[in-house]
C-alpha positions in Angstrom: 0.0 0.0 0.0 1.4 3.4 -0.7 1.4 6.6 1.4 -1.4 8.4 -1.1 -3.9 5.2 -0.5 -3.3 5.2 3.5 -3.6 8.8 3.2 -6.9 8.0 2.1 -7.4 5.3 4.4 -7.0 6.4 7.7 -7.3 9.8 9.6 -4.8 11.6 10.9 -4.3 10.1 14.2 -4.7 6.6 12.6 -1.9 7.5 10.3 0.3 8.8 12.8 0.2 5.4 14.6 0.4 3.4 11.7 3.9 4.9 11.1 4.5 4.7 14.3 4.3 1.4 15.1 6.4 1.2 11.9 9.0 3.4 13.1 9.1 1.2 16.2 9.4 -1.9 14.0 12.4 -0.6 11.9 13.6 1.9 13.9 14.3 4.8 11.2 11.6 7.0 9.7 13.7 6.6 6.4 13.5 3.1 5.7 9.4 3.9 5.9 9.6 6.4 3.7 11.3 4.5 1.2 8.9 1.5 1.6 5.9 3.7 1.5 7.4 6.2 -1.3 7.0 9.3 1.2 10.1 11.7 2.7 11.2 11.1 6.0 10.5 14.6 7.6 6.5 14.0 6.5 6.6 11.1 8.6 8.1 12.8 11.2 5.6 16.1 11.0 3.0 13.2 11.3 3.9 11.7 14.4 4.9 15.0 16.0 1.8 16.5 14.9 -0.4 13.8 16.5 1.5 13.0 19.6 -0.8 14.6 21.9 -3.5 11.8 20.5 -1.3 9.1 20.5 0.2 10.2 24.0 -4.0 10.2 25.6 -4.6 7.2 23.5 -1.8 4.9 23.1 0.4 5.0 26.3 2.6 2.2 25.8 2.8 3.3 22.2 4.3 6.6 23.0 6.4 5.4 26.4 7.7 2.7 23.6 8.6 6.0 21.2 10.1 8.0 23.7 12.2 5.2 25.3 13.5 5.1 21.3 14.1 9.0 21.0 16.2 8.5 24.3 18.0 5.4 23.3 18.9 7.1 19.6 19.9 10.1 21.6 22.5 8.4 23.8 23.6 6.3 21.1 24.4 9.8 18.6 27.0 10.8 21.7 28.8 7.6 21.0 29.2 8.1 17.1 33.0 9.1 16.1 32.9 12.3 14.6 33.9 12.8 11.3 37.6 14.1 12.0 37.8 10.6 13.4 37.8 8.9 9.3 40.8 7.2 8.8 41.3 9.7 5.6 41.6 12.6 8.2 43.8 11.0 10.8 46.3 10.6 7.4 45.2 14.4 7.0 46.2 15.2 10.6 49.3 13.3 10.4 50.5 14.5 7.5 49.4 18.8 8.8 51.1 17.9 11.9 54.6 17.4 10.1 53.8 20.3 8.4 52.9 23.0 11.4 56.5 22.1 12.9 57.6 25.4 10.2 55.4 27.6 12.0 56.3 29.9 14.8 55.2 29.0 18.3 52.5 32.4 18.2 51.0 33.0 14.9 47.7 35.6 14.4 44.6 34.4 13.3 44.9 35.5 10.1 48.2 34.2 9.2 47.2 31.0 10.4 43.7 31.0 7.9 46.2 31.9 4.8 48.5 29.3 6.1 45.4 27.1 6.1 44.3 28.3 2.8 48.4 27.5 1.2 48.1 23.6 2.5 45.8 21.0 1.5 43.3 21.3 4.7 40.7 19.5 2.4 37.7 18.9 4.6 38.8 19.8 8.6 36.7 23.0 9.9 38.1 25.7 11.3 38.3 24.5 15.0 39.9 21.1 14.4 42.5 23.1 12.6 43.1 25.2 15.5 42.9 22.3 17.7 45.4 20.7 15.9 48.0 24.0 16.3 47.7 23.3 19.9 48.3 19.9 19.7 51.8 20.9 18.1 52.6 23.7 20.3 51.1 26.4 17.6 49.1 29.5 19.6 46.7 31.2 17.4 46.1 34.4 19.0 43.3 37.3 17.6 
């Protein structure tokens, strides 16, 4: 069944816990978009928009959603970050040999044109100032 004939289906509400069940079945709003040809964010706008009915309505149903939202949270503060790719630690590596040339205090400004000169490739701003710390490099105002 696709999202256009449930749409037609069921209410609202009824949607809203359709997918969610779903969600809770699959655990990711995108793999239920892609099974029911419909963006992820809709889904989400229709089980945030209902949650009030489902909360009145379906207690286990939403105790069982939060305790997801929770669990996904806590499991996002465990992800490496992307600095953490092996193709940026071979990045790091390789800018650390190369901030040895620069002097101990450097201004902001020098630093971003120094930054701009070497292949920083995809690091932001901070890591690259962390990383001038890291090798004895103050970047001062």
């Amino acid at each position: 069944m696709s999202y256009k004939e449930l749409k037609k289906a069921y209410s609202k509400e009824q949607l809203a816990v359709f997918f969610l069940k779903e969600y809770l079945k699959y655990g990711t709003l995108v793999k239920i978009g892609n099974k029911y040809n419909v963006s992820h964010m809709t889904l989400y706008k229709i089980i945030n928009d209902n949650l009030e009915y489902i909360e009145k309505n379906h207690i286990n149903l939403h105790k069982k959603y939060i305790s997801k939202i929770e669990k996904n949270k806590r499991i996002g503060k465990g992800r490496k970050s992307y600095s953490s790719s092996s193709s940026n630690k071979r990045l790091f590596k390789l800018l650390s040999k190369e901030m040895e040339t620069l002097p101990k205090e450097i201004r902001y400004k020098d630093f971003l044109e120094w930054c701009i000169n070497h292949s920083t490739e995809n690091l932001t701003g901070i890591q690259l100032i962390e990383l001038a710390k890291i090798n004895g490099v103050k970047v001062v105002g």
